[in-house]
C-alpha positions, 0 to 999 in steps of 0.5 A, spaced: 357 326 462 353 323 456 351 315 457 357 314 451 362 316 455 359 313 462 358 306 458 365 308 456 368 308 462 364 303 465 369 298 460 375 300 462 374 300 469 372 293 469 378 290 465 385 290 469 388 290 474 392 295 471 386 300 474 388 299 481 396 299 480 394 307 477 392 308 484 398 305 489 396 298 489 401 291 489 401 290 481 401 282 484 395 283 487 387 281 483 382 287 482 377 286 488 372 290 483 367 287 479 366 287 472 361 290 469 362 290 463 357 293 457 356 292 450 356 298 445 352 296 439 356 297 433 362 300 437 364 294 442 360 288 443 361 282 446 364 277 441 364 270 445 372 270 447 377 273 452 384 276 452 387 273 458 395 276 460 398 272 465 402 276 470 410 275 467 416 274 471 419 280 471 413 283 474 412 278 479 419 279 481 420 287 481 414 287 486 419 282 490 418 275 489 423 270 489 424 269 480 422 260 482 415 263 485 414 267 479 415 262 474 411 256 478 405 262 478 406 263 471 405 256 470 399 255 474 396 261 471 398 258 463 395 251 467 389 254 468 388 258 461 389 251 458 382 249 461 379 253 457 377 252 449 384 257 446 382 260 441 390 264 439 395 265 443 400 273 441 407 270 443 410 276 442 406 280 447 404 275 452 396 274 452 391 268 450 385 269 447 381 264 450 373 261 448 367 263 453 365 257 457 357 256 455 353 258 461 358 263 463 358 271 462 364 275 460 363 278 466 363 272 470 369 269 467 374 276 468 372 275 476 374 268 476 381 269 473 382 276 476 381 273 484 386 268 482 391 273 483 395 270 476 393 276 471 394 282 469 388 283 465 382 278 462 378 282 458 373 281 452 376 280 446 371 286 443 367 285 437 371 293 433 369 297 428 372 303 423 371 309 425 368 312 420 403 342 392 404 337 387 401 337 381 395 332 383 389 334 380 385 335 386 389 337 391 386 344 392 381 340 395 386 338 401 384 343 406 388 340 412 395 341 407 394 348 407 399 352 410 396 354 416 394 347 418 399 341 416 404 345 412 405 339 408 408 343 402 413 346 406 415 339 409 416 335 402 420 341 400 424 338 405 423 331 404 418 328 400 420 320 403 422 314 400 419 308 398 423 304 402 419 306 408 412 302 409 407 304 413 402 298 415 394 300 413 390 294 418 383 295 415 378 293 412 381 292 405 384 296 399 381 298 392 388 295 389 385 298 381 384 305 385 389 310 380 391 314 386 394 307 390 398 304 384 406 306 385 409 303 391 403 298 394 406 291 398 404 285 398 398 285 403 395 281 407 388 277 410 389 277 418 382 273 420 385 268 415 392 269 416 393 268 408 398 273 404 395 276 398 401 271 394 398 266 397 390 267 396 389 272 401 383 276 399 385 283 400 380 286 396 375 292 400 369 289 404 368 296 406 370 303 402 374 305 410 380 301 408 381 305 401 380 312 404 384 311 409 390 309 404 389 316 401 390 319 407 397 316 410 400 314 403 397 316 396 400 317 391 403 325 390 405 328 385 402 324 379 397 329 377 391 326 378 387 325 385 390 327 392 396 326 396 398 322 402 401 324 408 406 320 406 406 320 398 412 316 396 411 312 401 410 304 401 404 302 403 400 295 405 394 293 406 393 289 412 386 286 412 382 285 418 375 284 417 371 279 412 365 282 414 361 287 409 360 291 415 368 292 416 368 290 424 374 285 426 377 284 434 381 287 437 386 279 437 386 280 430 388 288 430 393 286 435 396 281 430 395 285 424 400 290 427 405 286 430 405 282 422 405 288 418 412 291 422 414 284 422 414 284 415 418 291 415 413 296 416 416 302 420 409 304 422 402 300 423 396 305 423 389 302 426 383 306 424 378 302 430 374 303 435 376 299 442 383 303 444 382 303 450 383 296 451 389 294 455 392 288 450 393 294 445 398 297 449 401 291 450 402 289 442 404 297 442 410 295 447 411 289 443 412 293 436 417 298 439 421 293 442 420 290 434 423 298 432 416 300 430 410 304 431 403 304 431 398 309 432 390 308 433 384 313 433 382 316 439 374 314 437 369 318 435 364 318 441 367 324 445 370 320 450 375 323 456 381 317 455 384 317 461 387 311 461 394 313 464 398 319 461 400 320 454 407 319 454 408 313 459 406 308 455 407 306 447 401 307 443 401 314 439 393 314 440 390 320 435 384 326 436 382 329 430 380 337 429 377 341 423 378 346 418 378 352 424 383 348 428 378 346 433 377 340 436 372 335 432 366 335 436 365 328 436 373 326 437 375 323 444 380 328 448 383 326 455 390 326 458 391 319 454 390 322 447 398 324 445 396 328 438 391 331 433 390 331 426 385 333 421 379 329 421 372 333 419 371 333 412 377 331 409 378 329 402 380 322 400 381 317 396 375 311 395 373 305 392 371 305 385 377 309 384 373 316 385 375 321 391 371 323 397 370 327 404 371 324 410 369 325 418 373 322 424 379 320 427 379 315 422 382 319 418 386 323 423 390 317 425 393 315 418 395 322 417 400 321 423 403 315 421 404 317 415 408 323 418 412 317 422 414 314 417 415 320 413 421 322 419 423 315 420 424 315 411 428 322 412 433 319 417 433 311 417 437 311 424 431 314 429 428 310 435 421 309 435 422 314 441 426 319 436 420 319 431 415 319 436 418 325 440 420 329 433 412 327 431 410 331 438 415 336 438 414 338 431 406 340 432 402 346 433 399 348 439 393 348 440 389 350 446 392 351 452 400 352 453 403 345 452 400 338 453 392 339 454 387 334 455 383 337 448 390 336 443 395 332 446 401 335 444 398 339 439 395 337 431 401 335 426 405 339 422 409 336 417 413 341 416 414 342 424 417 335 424 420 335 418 424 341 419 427 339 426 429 331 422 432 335 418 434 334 410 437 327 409 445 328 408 444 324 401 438 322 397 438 317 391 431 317 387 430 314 381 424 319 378 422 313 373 422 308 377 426 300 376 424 297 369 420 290 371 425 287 365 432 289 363 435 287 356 441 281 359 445 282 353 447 290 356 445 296 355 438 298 359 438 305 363 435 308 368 436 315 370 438 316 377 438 323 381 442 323 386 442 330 391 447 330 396 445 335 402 452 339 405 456 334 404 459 331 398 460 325 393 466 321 394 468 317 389 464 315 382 457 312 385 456 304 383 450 299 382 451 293 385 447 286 381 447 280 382 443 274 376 444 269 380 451 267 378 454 272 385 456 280 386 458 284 381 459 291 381 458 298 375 460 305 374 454 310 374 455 314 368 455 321 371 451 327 365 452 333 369 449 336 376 445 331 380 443 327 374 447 320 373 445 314 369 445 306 371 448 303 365 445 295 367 450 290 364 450 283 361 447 279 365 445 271 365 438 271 360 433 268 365 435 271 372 432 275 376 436 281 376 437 284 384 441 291 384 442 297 389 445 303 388 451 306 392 453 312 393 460 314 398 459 321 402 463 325 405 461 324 411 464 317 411 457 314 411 455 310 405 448 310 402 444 305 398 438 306 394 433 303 396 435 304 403 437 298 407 441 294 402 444 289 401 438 286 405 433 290 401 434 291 393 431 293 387 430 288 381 428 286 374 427 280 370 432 279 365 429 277 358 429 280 351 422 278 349 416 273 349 415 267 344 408 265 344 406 259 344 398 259 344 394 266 343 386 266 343 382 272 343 376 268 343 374 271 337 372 263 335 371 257 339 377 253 340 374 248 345 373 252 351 367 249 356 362 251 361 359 247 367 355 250 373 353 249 380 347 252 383 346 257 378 340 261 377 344 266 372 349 269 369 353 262 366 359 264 362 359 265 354 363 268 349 360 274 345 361 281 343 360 286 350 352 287 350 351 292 357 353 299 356 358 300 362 353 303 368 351 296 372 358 293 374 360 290 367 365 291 361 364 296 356 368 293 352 372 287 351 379 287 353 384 287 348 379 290 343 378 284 337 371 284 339 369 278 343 371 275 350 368 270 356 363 274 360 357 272 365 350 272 362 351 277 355 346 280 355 344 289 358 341 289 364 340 285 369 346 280 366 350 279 373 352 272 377 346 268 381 346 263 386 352 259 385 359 258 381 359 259 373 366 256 371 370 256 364 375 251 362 379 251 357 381 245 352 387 241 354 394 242 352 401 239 352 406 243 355 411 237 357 416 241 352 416 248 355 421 251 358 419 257 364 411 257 361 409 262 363 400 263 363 397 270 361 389 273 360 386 279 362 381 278 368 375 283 369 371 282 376 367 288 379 362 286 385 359 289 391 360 284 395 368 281 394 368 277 400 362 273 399 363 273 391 370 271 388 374 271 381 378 264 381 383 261 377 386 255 378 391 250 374 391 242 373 396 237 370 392 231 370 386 234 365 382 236 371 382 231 376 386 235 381 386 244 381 391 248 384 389 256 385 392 261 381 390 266 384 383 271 387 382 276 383 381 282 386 374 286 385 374 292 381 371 296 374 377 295 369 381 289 366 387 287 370 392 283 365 395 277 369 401 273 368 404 268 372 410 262 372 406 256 371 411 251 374 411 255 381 404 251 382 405 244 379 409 241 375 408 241 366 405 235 363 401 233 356 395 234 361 394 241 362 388 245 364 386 252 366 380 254 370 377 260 371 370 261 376 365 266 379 361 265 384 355 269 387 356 269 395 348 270 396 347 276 399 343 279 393 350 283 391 352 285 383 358 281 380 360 280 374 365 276 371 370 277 364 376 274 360 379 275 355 386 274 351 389 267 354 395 267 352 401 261 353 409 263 352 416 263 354 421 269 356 425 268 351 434 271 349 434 273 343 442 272 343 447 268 340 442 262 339 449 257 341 449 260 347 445 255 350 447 256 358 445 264 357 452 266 359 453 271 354 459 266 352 458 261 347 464 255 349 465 248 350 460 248 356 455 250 351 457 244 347 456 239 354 450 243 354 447 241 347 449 234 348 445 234 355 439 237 352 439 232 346 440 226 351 433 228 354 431 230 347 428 237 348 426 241 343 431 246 344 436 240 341 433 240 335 438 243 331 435 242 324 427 242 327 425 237 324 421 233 330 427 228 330 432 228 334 438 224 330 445 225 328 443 230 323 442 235 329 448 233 332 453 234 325 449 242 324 450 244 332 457 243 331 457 247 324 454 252 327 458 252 333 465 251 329 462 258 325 461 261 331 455 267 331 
């Protein structure tokens, strides 16, 4: 046994009582055993907090006491807990996460709780780390899709999957310009920070894993450009787990990044990280089935023998890896604990700075199987966690001896095996152009749908259901002949934001819905037949913008012509391309961010007036340290002496227009600013900032100008409407537009009305 593994199992062995009750022992009893816990430098290590698991009443009393004596036990061992430092505690699953006391050890202080007889597991709260046929132009690389290994074709030839199906990426951060992750990407979120991205939540990659990880489980197929995932049109979210350059996390915060992803409505989470052996992994594992989802985690890449347990007696789907003979990756762990294998050496994927590349580990194994989870789960939404976990197993090839084996688990993936036994979905509804971000509200917006129905038919006419806000309303789809039929959106109130599903009645008697899951979950589009510009500034001269810095020792901003060339982090071009914009220290070379915080502000404006103002620029930042070195934009409505985030830009090497309701993040006033800062973090990284083409505007309703109410009727209630606005003088009640508000407006309003549109 090399030292690895024997370190390997030293940890395991020290953790649980668990390890006991495998042997015969009263599950009520403490392990006797001392701990003798080691760190493994880069792969385990000690992180000054513990995972305490109290022994639950149901546990107590099947073992036979009585349920009052289990409940005064649950409550001296949460009694005891609460003498320590808490640092988090995991409702769902149970356990606290506990700080280490000064002068005691891990070790010590996991024998002191564990003789108490209270718990079923203290163990370290370990420091882990990332173990390292469409037309995509680069497919032909993606041995592992080969029809002698994974035979992905042939299983999207069933089913290709839904969007409506998400799979829950917990890692390192994900590179949100990458060409081939733009379709179908979630909201994500920052686990160590608890912060969603909509809330300022720092997403962006700390480490390349998170990206190529993403390709594995969920790039986009059949775009015609790069790879495919497993699950190509599939959802995916990135669930953010380290704000380390390294990319290492704790098991508590992994743990809470799988239990929150299937909580948001991920089907399955995938963790590429070491520490799988941990008994708090189970734990959130069982937690998460009981929540109707499922997580897979990488075996490792230490050749260890897991041997926690049998595969199938517990709740977590953990992942070997194999290589492209089909044989066992030399550095993948194997053991009676390990359910599946899937490709892991060498297998080509995507990575930051929107490129592509070849990758090795279980890492990439693990994401592969949960993108064929959620591929099944999409071909039949109704499926137990334990149905896709048991087609997932009997779908696979296998490899090595007869049945389950302690080298492939149950076999490596095969997307076909898999999706063959699911079978073909008894209708699909695709739209193949996607929704439209906006629909014109006087009517008339199409969007193609395909609809397939497989050995049943349609009954009656398929139906979009809309509502704008003003309560369910229902239209006809318009059939053209075969599958295809075309959503016809109509008239809605201007303004609104527009959720719609489609419905589609089998013959079976069932009925199905696009997205899959409505009326809980819809498609939408905001209604609105264009913009009205208020302000537009390209910076091709100055109009008052100011800079101030903090602990700068370079790279202020300044307005000019783009001076690099494109090759050190910085735009060749400006944005919109007039010429000029804002960039950090113009000049070739050596130009990014040092030492502190440049900011740009803008001159001060008076929005008291607008209605629905909405704010838009095109942001370039692009570093190679996005944790430490941020991109903010931030808004203030009382001429700078309070600012309220906009939003944190997130790195890349291309720029990425913005827009955002001003009136979401404060209120409009005569005294409106905008702010928009780079920092270098001090770690000696790249960064470089831009901005350009700042612009102030409203949707607008190019409709009957009397309609006032945005009904789509122009009646009396637009009347008590106008006299409403002409009341609080708004500028929409300025009839003749001559800044005064006075019975001409008044006499011209009821002119007009009388004449009609």
């Amino acid at each position: 046994m090399n030292v690895r593994c024997a370190m390997i199992l030293a940890c395991v062995g020290g953790l649980t009582a668990a390890q006991g009750h495998a042997q015969g022992q009263d599950k009520t009893k403490p392990n006797a055993q001392k701990s003798q816990l080691v760190e493994i430098p880069g792969e385990m290590e000690f992180s000054g907090r513990l995972i305490a698991m109290p022994l639950q009443v149901s546990a107590l009393v099947e073992s036979g006491m009585a349920p009052q004596q289990a409940a005064a036990q649950l409550q001296q061992a949460e009694a005891l807990l609460s003498t320590f430092a808490v640092h988090t505690t995991e409702p769902l699953v149970g356990y606290t996460v506990i700080n280490l006391p000064q002068g005691e050890s891990e070790n010590q202080v996991i024998d002191r709780l564990m003789a108490t007889g209270l718990f079923k597991y203290v163990e370290p709260d370990w420091t882990v780390y990332p173990l390292d046929c469409p037309n995509d132009s680069q497919f032909g690389s993606q041995w592992h899709h080969n029809e002698n290994r994974m035979d992905s074709c042939a299983g999207w030839d069933i089913y290709v999957g839904d969007p409506s199906i998400s799979v829950g990426i917990c890692d390192t951060g994900i590179e949100t310009s990458h060409p081939d992750l733009q379709l179908n990407r979630l909201e994500a979120y920052n686990a160590v920070d608890q912060v969603w991205e909509n809330d300022g939540g720092n997403i962006t990659p700390v480490h390349p894993h998170g990206t190529q990880v993403t390709g594995c489980s969920a790039a986009n197929g059949n775009n015609g450009i790069g790879v495919s995932g497993v699950g190509q049109n599939l959802s995916h979210r990135m669930m953010r787990v380290s704000n380390s350059s390294g990319g290492g996390s704790n098991l508590s915060v992994l743990n809470h990044a799988s239990l929150v992803s299937i909580q948001a409505g991920d089907k399955v989470a995938n963790v590429s990280y070491s520490g799988v052996t941990a008994q708090s992994i189970r734990d959130t594992a069982t937690a998460i089935k009981g929540l109707g989802g499922l997580v897979c985690w990488a075996a490792g890449n230490n050749a260890a023998n897991l041997n926690w347990g049998n595969r199938d007696d517990d709740d977590l789907i953990v992942v070997g890896s194999t290589d492209i003979n089909d044989n066992k990756a030399g550095s993948s762990a194997f053991g009676n604990s390990v359910d599946v294998t899937a490709p892991g050496a060498s297998v080509f994927t995507s990575t930051t700075g929107g490129g592509y590349t070849n990758v090795s580990g279980t890492s990439f194994a693990s994401p592969m199987v949960a993108g064929l989870c959620a591929l099944i789960w999409s071909a039949n939404p109704s499926l137990t966690p334990d149905e896709v976990e048991a087609a997932l197993k009997a779908g696979v090839d296998d490899l090595g001896a007869a049945g389950p084996d302690t080298t492939y688990g149950h076999g490596r993936i095969n997307v076909f095996g898999s999706m063959d036994i699911v079978g073909v979905p008894p209708m699909q509804i695709e739209l193949p152009d996607g929704t439209p971000e906006f629909v014109d509200p006087d009517g008339g917006t199409t969007i193609p749908v395909t609809i397939i129905a497989n050995g049943i038919s349609i009954t009656g006419t398929p139906s979009v259901f809309y509502d704008d806000g003003n309560g369910e309303q229902s239209a006809q789809l318009t059939a053209l002949g075969g599958d295809n039929y075309e959503l016809t959106m109509p008239a809605v109130e201007c303004l609104s934001t527009v959720n719609y599903y489609i419905s589609v009645m089998g013959s079976d008697g069932e009925t199905y819905t696009s997205p899959r899951g409505a009326p809980a979950t819809s498609h939408s589009s905001f209604a609105t037949n264009g913009t009205d510009i208020t302000l537009e500034d390209n910076f091709e001269t100055d109009n008052g913008w100011t800079v101030s810095n903090e602990n700068l020792t370079d790279g202020a901003w300044e307005r000019g012509v783009p001076a690099g060339d494109g090759d050190r982090w910085d735009p060749l071009t400006d944005a919109d391309g007039s010429g000029s914009c804002w960039l950090t220290d113009n000049v070739a070379g050596n130009s990014d961010v040092d030492g502190g915080t440049t900011r740009l502000m803008s001159p001060m404006f008076d929005m008291s007036g607008m209605t629905g103002a909405q704010v838009g620029y095109s942001r370039w930042f692009n570093s190679n340290n996005p944790v430490g070195d941020t991109f903010i934009a931030e808004v203030s409505n009382n001429d700078g002496s309070s600012w309220t985030q906009i939003e944190s830009g997130a790195s890349g090497d291309e720029w990425v227009d913005v827009s955002f309701a001003v009136e979401d993040f404060v209120s409009l006033t005569t005294m409106m600013r905008f702010r928009f800062s780079v920092t270098d973090g001090g770690l000696a990284t790249v960064v470089e900032g831009g901005f350009d083409h700042f612009l102030l505007f409203n949707y607008t309703c190019s409709g009957c100008p009397l309609d006032l109410n945005s009904d789509t009727v122009v009646d009396f209630f637009d009347v008590t409407e106008f006299l409403n606005l002409f009341s609080s003088q708004d500028p929409r009640a300025d009839w003749n537009d001559d800044t005064v508000f006075d019975f001409f407006d008044v006499q011209n309003f009821l002119a007009d009305f009388a004449a009609g549109c």
